[in-house]
DRENDO-1510 file (C-alpha; in Angstrom, 1 decimal, always signed):
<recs>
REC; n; res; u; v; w
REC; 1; UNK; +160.9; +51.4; +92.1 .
REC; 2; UNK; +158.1; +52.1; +95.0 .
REC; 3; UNK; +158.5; +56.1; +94.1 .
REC; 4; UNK; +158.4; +55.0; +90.0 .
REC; 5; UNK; +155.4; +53.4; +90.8 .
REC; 6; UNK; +153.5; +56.1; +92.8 .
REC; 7; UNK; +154.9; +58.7; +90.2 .
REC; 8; UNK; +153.4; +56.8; +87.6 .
REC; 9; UNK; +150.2; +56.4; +89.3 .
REC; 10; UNK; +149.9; +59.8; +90.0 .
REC; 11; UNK; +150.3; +60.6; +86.6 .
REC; 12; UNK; +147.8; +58.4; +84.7 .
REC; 13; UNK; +145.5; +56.6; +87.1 .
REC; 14; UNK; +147.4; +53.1; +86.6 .
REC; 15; UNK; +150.4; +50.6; +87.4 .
REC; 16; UNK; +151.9; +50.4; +84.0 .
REC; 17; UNK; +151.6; +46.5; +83.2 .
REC; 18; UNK; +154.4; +44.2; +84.7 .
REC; 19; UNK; +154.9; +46.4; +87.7 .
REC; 20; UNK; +154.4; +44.4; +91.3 .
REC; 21; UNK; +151.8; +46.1; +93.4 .
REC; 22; UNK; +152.4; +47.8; +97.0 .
REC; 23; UNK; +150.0; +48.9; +99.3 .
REC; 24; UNK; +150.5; +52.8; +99.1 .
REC; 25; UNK; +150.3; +52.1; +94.8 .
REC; 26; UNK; +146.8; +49.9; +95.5 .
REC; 27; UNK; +145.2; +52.8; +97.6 .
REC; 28; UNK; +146.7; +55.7; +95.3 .
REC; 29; UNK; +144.8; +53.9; +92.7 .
REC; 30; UNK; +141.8; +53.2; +95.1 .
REC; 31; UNK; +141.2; +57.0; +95.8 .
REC; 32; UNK; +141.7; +58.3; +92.5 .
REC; 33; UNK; +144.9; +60.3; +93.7 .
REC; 34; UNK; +145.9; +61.4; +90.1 .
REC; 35; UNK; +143.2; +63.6; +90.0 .
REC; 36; UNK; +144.1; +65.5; +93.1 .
REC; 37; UNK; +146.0; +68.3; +91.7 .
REC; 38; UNK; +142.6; +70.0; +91.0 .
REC; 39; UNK; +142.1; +70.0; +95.0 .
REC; 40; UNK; +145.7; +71.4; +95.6 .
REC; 41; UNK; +145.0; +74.0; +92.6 .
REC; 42; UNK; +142.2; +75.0; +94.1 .
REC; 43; UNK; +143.4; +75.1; +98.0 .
REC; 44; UNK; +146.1; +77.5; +96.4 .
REC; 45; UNK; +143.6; +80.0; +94.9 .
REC; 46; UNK; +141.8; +80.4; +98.2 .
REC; 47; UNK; +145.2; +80.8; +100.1 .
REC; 48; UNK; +147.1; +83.0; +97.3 .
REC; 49; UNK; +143.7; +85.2; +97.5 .
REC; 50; UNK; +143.5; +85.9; +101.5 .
REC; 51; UNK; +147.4; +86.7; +100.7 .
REC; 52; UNK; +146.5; +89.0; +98.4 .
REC; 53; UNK; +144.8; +90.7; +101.2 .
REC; 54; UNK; +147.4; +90.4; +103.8 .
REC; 55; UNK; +145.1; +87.3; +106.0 .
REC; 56; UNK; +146.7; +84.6; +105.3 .
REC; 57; UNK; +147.4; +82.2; +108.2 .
REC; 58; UNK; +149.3; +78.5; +108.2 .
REC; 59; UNK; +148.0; +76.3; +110.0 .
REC; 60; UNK; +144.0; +76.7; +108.9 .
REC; 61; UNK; +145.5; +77.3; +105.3 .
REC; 62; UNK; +147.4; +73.7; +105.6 .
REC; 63; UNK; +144.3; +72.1; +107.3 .
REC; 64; UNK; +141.8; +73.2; +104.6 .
REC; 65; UNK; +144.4; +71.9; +102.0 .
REC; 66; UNK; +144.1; +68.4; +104.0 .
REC; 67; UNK; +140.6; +68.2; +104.4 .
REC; 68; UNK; +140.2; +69.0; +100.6 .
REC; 69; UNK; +142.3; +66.5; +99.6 .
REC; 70; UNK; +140.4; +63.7; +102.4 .
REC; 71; UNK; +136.7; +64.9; +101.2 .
REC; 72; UNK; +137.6; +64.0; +97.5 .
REC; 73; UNK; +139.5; +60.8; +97.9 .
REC; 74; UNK; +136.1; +59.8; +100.1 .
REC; 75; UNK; +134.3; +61.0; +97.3 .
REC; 76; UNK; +135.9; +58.8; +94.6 .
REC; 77; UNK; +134.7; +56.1; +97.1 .
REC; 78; UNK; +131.5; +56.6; +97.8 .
REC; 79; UNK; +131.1; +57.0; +93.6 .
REC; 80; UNK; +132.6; +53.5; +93.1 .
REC; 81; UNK; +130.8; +52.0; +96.4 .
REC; 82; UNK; +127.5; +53.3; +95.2 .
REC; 83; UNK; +127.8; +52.6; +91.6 .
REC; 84; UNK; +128.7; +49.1; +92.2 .
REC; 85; UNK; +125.7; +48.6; +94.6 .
REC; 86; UNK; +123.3; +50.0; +91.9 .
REC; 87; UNK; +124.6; +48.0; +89.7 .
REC; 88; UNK; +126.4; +50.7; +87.1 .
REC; 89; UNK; +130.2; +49.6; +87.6 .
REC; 90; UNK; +130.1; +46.6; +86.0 .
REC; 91; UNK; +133.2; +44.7; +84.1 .
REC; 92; UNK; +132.1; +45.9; +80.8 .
REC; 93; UNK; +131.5; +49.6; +82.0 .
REC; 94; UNK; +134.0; +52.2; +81.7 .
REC; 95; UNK; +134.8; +52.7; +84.9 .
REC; 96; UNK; +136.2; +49.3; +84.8 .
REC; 97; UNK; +138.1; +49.5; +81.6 .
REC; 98; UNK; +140.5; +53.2; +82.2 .
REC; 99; UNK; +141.5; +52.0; +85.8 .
REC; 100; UNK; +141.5; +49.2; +88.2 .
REC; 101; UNK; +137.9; +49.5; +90.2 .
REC; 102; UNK; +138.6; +48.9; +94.0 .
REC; 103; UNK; +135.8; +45.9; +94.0 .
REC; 104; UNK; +135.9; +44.3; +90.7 .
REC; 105; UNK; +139.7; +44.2; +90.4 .
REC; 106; UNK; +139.5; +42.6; +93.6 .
REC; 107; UNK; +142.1; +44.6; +95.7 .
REC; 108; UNK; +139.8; +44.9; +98.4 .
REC; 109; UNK; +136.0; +43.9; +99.0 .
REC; 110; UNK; +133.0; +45.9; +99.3 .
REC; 111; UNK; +133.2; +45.8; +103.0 .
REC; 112; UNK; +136.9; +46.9; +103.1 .
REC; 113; UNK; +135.8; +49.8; +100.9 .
REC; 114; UNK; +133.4; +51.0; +103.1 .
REC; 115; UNK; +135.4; +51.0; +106.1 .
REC; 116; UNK; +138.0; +53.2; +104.4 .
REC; 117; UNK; +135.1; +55.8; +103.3 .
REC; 118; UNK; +134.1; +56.0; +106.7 .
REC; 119; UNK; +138.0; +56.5; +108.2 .
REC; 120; UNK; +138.3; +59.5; +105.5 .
REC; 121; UNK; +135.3; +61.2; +106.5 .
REC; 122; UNK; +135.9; +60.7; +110.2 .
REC; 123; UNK; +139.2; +62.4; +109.7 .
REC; 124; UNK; +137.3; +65.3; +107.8 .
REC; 125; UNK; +134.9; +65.3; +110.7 .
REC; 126; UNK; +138.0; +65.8; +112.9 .
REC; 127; UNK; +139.3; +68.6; +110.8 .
REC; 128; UNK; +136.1; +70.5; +110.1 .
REC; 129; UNK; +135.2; +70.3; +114.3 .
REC; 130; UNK; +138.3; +72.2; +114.8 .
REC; 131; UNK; +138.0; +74.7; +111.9 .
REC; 132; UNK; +134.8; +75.0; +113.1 .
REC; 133; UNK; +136.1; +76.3; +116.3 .
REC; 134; UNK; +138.4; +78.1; +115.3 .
REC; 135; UNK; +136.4; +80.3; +112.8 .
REC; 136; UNK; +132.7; +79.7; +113.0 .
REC; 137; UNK; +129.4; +77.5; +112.2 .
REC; 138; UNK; +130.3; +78.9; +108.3 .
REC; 139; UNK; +133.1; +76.0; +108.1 .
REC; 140; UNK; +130.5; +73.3; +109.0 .
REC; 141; UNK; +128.3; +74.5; +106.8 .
REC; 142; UNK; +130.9; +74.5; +103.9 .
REC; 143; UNK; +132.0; +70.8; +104.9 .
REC; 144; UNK; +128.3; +69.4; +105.4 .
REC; 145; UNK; +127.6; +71.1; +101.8 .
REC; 146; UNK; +130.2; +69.3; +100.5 .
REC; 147; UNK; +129.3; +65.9; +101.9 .
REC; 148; UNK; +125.8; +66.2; +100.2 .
REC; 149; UNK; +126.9; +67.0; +97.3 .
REC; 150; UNK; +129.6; +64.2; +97.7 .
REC; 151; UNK; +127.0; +60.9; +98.6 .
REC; 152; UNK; +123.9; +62.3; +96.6 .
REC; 153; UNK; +126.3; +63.0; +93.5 .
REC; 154; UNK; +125.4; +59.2; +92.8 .
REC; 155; UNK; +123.2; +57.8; +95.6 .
REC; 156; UNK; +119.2; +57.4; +95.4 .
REC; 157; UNK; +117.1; +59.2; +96.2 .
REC; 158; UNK; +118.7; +62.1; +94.1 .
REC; 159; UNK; +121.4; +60.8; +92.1 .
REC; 160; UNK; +122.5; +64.2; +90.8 .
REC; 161; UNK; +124.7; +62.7; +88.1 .
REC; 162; UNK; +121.3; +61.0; +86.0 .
REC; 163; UNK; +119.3; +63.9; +86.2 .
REC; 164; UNK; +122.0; +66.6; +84.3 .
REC; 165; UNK; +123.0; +67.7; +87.3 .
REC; 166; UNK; +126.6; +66.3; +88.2 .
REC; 167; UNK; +128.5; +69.1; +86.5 .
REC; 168; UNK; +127.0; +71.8; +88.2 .
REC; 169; UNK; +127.6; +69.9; +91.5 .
REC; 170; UNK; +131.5; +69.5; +90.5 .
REC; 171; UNK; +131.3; +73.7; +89.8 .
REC; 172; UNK; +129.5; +74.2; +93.1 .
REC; 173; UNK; +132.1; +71.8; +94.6 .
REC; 174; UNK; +135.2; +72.8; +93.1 .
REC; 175; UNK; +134.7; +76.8; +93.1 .
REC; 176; UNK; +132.5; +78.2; +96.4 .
REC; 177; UNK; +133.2; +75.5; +98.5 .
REC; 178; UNK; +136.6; +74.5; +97.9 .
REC; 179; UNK; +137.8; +77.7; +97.2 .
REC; 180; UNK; +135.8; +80.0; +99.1 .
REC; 181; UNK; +135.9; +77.4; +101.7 .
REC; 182; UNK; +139.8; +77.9; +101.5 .
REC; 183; UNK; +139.4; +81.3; +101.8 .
REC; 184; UNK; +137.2; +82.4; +104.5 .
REC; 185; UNK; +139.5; +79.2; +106.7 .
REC; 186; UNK; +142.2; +81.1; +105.8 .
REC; 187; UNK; +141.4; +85.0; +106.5 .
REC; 188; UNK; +138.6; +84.4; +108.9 .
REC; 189; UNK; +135.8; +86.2; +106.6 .
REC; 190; UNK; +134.0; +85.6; +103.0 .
REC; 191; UNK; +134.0; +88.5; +100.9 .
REC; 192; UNK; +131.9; +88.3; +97.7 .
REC; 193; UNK; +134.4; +89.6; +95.3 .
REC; 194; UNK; +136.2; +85.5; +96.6 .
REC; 195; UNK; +133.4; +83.9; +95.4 .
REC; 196; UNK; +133.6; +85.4; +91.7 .
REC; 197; UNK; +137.1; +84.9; +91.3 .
REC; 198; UNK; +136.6; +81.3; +92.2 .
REC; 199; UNK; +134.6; +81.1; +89.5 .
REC; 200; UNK; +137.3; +80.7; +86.6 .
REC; 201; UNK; +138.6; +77.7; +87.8 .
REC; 202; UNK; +135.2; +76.1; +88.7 .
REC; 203; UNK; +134.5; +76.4; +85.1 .
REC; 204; UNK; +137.9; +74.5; +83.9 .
REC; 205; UNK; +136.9; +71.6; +86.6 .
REC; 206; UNK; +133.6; +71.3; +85.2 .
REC; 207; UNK; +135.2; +70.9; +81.6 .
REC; 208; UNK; +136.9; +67.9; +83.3 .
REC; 209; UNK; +134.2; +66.1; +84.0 .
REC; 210; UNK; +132.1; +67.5; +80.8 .
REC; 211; UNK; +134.6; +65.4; +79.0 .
REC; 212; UNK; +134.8; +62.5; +81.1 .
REC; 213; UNK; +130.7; +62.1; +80.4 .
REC; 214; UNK; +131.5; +62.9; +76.7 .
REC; 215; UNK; +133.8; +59.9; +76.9 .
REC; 216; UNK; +130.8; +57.9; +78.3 .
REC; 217; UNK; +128.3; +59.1; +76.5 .
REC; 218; UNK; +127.1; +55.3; +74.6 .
REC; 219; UNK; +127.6; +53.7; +78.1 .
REC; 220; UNK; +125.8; +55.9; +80.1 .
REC; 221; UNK; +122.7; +56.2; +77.3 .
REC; 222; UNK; +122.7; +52.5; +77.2 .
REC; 223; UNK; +122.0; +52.7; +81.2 .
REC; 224; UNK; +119.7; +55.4; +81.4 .
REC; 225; UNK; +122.3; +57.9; +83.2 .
REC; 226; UNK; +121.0; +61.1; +81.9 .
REC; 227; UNK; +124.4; +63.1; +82.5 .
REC; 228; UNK; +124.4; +66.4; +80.8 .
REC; 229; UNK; +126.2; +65.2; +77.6 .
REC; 230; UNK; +123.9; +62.2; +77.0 .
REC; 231; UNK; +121.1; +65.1; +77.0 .
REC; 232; UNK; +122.5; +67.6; +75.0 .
REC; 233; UNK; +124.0; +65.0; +72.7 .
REC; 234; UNK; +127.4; +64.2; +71.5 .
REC; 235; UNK; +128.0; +66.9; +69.0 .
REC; 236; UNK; +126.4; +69.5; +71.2 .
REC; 237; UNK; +128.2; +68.6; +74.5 .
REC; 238; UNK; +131.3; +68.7; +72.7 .
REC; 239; UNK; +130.8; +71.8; +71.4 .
REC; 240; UNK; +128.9; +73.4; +74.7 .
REC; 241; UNK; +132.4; +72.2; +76.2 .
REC; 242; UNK; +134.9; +74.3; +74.2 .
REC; 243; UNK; +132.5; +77.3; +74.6 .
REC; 244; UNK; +133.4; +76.7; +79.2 .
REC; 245; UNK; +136.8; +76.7; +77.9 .
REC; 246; UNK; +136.9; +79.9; +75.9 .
REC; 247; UNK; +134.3; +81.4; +78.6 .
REC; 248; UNK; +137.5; +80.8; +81.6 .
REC; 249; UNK; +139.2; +83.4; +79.6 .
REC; 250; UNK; +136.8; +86.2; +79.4 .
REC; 251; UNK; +135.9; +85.3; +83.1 .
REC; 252; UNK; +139.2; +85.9; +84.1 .
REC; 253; UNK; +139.8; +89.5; +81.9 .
REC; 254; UNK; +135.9; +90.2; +83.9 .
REC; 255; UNK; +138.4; +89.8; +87.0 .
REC; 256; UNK; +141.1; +91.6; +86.1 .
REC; 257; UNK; +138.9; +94.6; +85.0 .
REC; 258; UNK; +137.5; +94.6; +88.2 .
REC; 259; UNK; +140.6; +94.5; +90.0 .
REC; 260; UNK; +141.2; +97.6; +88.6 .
REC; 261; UNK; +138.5; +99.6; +89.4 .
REC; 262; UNK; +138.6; +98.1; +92.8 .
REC; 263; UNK; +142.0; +97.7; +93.7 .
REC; 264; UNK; +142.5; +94.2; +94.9 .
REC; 265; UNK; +146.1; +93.3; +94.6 .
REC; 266; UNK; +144.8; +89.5; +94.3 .
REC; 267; UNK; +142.8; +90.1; +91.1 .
REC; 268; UNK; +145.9; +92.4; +89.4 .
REC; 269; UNK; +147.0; +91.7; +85.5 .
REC; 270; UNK; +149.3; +89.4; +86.1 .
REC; 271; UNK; +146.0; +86.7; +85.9 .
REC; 272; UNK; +146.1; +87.5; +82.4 .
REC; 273; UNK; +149.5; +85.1; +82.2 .
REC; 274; UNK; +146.5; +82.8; +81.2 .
REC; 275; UNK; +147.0; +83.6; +77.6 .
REC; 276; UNK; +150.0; +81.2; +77.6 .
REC; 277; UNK; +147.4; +78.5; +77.8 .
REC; 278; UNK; +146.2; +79.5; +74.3 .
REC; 279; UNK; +147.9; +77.0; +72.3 .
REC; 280; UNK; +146.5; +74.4; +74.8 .
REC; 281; UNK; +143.3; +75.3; +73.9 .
REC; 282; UNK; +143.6; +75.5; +70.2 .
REC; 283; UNK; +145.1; +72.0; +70.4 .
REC; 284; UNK; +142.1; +70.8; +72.5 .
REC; 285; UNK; +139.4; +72.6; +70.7 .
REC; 286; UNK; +141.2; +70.6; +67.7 .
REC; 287; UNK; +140.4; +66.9; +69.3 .
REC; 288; UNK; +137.0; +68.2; +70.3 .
REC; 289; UNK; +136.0; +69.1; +66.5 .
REC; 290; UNK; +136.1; +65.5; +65.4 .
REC; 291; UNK; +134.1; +62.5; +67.4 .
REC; 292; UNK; +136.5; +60.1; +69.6 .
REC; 293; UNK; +138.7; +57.9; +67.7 .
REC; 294; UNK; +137.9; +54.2; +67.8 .
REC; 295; UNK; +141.4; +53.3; +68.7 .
REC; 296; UNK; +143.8; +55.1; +70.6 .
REC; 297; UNK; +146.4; +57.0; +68.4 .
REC; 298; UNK; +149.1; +56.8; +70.5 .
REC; 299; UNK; +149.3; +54.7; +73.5 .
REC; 300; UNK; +146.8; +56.0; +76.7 .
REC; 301; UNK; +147.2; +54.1; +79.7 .
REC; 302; UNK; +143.3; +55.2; +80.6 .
REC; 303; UNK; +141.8; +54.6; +77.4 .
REC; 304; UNK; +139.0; +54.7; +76.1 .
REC; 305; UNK; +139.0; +57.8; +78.0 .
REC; 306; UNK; +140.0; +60.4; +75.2 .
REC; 307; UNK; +138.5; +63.8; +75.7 .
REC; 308; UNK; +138.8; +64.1; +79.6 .
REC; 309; UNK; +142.8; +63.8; +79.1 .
REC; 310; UNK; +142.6; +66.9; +76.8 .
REC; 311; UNK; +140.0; +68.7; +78.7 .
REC; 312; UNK; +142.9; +67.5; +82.3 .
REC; 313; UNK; +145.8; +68.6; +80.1 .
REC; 314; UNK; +143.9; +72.2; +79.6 .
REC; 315; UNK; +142.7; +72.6; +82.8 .
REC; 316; UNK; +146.3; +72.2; +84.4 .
REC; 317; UNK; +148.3; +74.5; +82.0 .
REC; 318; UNK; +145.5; +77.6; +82.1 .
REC; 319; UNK; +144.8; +76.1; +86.0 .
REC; 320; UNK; +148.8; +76.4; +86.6 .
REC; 321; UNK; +149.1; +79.8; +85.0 .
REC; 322; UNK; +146.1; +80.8; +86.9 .
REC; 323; UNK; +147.9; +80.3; +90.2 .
REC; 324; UNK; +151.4; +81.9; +89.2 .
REC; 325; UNK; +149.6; +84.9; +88.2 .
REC; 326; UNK; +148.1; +85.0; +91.6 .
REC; 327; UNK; +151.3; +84.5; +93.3 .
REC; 328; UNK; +152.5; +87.3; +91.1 .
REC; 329; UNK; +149.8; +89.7; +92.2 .
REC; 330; UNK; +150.5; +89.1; +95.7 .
REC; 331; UNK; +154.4; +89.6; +94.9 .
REC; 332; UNK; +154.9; +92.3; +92.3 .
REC; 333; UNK; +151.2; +93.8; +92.5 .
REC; 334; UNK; +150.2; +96.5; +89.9 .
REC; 335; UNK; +148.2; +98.2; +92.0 .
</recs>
């Protein structure tokens, strides 16, 4: 039942109703774990592409995976910590409604949540000294990037996420840090050509969060949280969405093209495997032509989240494909 539970968990966010809560399900659900295949999809592309380039090592590969995996379960934190200190997270905010908030659903105070935040970034700390070491001041810089972007994402003075600037952050985040990051731990250097081919899956994170800010788009307007959506509009952002999605795809042709001319293994046409996430997106684009139903149509265990699930459900079958057809360049490469 314990493995049920985490499975479950890591699969939609929640303890389905009924089921008696353990400690590793309360802190699963505490750091958000369900959203950490993005982190592992991400550690992946950085490794598979210093593969593809025969500088691939273990160990600093296996770390970098860790710390990525630490830095966003402290970010989830410090989102839910601040938030509730400002006064957003509230019981009638979203936040509280598609899954349990630490504080408010009382599984453990303000002060245990802080504690934790600072335990997960001492181990980061830990991590990034020794990368640090092994490869250069570049790996600090990466990691003390990251942490800005991380506690300013919601906390005064800047609080990127109110001013239209969160989902740039999560693109900044989620392609030259994590994966360049990845990269240059792994192979010991940072060539440019990295940075641009971590820029297909920085654009299918960003839909993530595009439609997670969609989703909140009356809640966040009522507040005065001037995410990107709530300035563009409903209609608009729903619309400026679909257009990242079908941009990933001519992104990633860009890549292959100039793979070619190049001839880096890592960037071969096997990447164009991506075409198999076609019906994905046709479904999705689907949901995103009509405005959010006001019940679920089938049962959701985060609802009223609605578009975010599509815009998850996209990003891990063209993400997935993404990564085999790295793995395939780096096995069977075309030239």
């Amino acid at each position: 039942m314990l493995f049920r539970n985490w499975f479950d968990i890591l699969t939609t966010c929640n303890l389905p109703s009924g089921r008696k809560m353990d400690p590793v399900s309360k802190w699963l659900i505490i750091i958000r774990a369900c959203v950490f295949p993005m982190d592992i999809i991400s550690a992946l592309i950085g490794g598979l592409l210093a593969a593809s380039v025969k500088q691939f090592t273990w160990g600093p590969f296996l770390l970098a995976a860790v710390g990525l995996l630490f830095a966003h379960a402290a970010n989830n934190m410090i989102n839910d910590y601040v938030d509730l200190l400002e006064g957003v997270d509230t019981e009638g905010y979203i936040r509280a409604q598609y899954a349990p908030h630490p504080v408010l659903s009382g599984m453990v105070s303000k002060a245990t949540l802080l504690r934790a935040i600072l335990f997960v970034n001492l181990v980061d700390l830990a991590i990034a000294l020794y990368l640090t070491w092994l490869r250069g001041w570049l790996v600090m810089a990466f990691a003390v990037a990251g942490l800005f972007f991380s506690v300013f994402y919601v906390a005064p003075p800047l609080r990127l996420k109110q001013r239209g600037l969160g989902e740039l952050t999560v693109f900044l985040v989620w392609a030259p840090l994590m994966i360049g990051g990845t990269y240059f731990v792994t192979a010991g250097n940072l060539p440019w050509w990295v940075l641009l081919a971590s820029v297909p899956y920085g654009l299918l994170v960003t839909t993530v969060l595009f439609g997670k800010h969609i989703d909140k788009y009356d809640a966040d307007k009522a507040k005065g949280i001037h995410t990107l959506p709530v300035l563009m509009g409903q209609l608009a952002a729903r619309r400026f969405n679909v257009g990242l999605m079908i941009a990933f795809y001519g992104v990633v042709v860009a890549l292959v093209i100039y793979g070619y001319f190049t001839g880096l293994r890592g960037l071969g046409p096997w990447l164009l495997l991506v075409v198999f996430s076609i019906p994905q997106l046709l479904k999705t684009m689907k949901v995103y032509a009509q405005p959010k139903p006001a019940e679920p149509p089938f049962e959701i265990p985060n609802w009223p989240l609605w578009f975010v699930s599509w815009a998850f459900l996209f990003n891990e079958r063209a993400g997935g494909l993404f990564v085999l057809g790295l793995i395939l360049n780096w096995m069977i490469p075309a030239w």
